[in-house]
NUDO-114959 format. One record per residue (C-alpha): chain; z, y, x negated; residue number from 1. Coordinates in nm, 4 decimals, padded with zeros to 6 digits. Layout:
<nodes>
{A {Z Y X} NUM}
...
</nodes>
This chain:
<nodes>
{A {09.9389 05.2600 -13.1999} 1}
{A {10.3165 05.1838 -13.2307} 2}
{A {10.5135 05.5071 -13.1299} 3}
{A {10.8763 05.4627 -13.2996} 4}
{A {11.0038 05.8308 -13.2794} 5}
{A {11.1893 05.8522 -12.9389} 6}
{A {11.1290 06.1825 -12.9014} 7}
{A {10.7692 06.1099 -12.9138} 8}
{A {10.8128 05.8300 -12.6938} 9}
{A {10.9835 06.0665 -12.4429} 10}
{A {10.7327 06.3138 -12.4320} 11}
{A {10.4601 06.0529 -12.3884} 12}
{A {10.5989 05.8210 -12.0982} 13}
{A {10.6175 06.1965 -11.9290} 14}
{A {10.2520 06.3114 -11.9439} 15}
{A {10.1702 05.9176 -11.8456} 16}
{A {10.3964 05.8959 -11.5674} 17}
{A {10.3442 06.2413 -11.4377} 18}
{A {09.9570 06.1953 -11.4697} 19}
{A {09.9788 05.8625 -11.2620} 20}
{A {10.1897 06.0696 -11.0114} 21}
{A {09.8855 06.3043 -10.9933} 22}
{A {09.6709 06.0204 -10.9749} 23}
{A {09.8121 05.7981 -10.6990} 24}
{A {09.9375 06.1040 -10.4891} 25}
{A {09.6684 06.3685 -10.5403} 26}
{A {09.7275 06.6616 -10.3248} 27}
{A {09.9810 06.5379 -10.1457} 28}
{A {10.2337 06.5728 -10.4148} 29}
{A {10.4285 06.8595 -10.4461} 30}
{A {10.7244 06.9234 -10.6437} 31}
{A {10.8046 06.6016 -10.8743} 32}
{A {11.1197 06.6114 -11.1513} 33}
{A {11.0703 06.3319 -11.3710} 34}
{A {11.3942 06.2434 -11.5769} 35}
{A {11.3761 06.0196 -11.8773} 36}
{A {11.6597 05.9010 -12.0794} 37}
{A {11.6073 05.6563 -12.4359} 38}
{A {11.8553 05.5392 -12.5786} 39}
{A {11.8649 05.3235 -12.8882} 40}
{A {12.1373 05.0179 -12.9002} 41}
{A {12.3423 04.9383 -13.2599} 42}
{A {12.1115 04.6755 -13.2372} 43}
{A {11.7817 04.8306 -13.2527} 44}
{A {11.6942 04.7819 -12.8316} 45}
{A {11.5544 05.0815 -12.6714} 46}
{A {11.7284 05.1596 -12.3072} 47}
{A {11.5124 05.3794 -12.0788} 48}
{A {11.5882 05.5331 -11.7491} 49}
{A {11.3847 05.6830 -11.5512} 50}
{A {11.4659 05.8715 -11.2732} 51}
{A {11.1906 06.0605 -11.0010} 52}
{A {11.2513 06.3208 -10.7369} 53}
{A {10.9307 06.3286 -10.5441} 54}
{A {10.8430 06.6286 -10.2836} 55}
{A {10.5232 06.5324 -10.0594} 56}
{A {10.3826 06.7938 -09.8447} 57}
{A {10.4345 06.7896 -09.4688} 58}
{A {10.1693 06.5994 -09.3507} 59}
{A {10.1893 06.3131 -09.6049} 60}
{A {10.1496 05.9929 -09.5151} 61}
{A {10.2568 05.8358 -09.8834} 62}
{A {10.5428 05.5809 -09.9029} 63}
{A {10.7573 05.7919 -10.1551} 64}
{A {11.0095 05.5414 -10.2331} 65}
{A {10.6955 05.2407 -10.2795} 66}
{A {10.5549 05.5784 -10.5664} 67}
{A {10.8127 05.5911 -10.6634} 68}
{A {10.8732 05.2116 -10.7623} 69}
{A {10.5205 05.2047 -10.8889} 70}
{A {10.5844 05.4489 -11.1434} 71}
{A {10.8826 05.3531 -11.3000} 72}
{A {10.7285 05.0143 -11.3056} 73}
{A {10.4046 05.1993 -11.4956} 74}
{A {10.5887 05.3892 -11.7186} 75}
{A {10.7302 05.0086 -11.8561} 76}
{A {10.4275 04.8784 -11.9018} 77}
{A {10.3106 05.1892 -12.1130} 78}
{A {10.6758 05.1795 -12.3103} 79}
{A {10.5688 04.8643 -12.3621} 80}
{A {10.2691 04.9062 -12.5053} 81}
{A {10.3447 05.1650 -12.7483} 82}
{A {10.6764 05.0407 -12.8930} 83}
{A {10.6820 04.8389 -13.1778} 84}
{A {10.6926 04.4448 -13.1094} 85}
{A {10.9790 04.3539 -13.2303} 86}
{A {11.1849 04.6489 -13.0314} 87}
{A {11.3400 04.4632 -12.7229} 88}
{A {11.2712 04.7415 -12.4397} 89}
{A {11.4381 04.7612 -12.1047} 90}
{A {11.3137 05.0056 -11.8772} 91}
{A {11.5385 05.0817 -11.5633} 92}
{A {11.5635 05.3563 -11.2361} 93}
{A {11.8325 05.5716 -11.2620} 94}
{A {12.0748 05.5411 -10.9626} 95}
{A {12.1860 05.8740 -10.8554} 96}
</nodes>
């Protein structure tokens, strides 16, 4: 089901990404800030940018920055597959 609302959008690529965070990391994840931006072009394109702050606990042996990759990648494919088709989507990582 198409979601057009950004708002709903934004609330939904949250619970997916943080749920893949819990998913992938398990235990081992601590505190996580996930940061999404949308943004809608003059001409219809939706910009996202995601940004993660991931805390592991100390005897992790997880590859933070390779979750961290994964997930923004994850989160495109489900922006992808909610958005309309004809909304041209680009899905980036914040740089901070």
């Amino acid at each position: 089901m198409p979601i057009i609302n950004p708002d709903d959008l934004l609330d939904y690529l949250y619970e997916e990404i943080h749920n893949f965070l819990v998913t992938e990391a398990g235990e081992e994840l601590g505190h996580n800030e996930i940061d999404i931006s949308i943004e809608t072009s003059e001409k219809g394109e939706l910009n996202i940018e995601i940004s993660l702050f991931l805390e592991v606990t100390a005897f992790s042996k997880l590859d933070v920055e390779e979750l961290s990759k994964k997930a923004i990648t994850y989160g495109g494919v489900i922006a992808d597959k909610v958005c309309p088709p004809l909304v041209n989507l680009h899905v980036s990582e914040r740089k901070t």
